[in-house]
Each structure stands twice: as C-alpha cells, then as structure tokens.
Phi, psi and omega in degrees: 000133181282172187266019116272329140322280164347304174303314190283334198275310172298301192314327136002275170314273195300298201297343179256008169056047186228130153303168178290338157322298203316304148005275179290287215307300160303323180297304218276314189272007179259303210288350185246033170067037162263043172346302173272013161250335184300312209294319195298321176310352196224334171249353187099149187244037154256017181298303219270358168283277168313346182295315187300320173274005178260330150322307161299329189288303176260035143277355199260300138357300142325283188295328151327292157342281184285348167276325188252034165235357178337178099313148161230137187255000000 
C-alpha cells in the first residue's frame, strides 16, 4: 500500500472514530455493496437496532413538534 493511501485510510479512521481495520473493512464491504453488513462491522452489531430507535424517537419528537407549531384553525 502506498503512505499515501495509507495517510488517507488513518485520517479516515480518526475522523469516523474508527481504527484503521475498521476502516478497510467497511470501506471494502460498502464496495461490494453490503451496507448493512458494513455498518454492524464498523459499529458493532446491535448499531442498527439504536440508530433505528433513535431515529424514532427523533421522529416522534419532530412531528410533536410541528403539532404544536400547527396553525390552529
């Protein structure tokens, strides 16, 4: 591997709070299109059960929101 591909693959890393494995692996399981096997690999594999409920929440929380910002007619 050349020390720049390298340089980029650490930079990589520390900006996603990931080791550099961690990195190539996801980067490697996104190119052969396995998304959802990339995220639990780079996140562990209940990330896509909290991502979803935090997701919820904060849909739930939005929409709360825009009901108590309605007009009322």
């Amino acid at each position: 591997m050349s020390k720049s591909l390298k340089g980029m693959l650490v930079d990589a890393a520390r900006k996603n709070n990931r080791s550099v494995n961690a990195e190539v692996v996801l980067r490697l399981a996104k190119s052969f299109g396995d998304e959802v096997a990339a995220v639990e690999t780079a996140y562990g594999p209940s990330a896509l059960h909290e991502m979803a409920a935090d997701i919820q929440a904060l849909r739930e929380m939005a929409e709360a929101f825009m009901k108590a910002r309605a007009p009322r007619i």
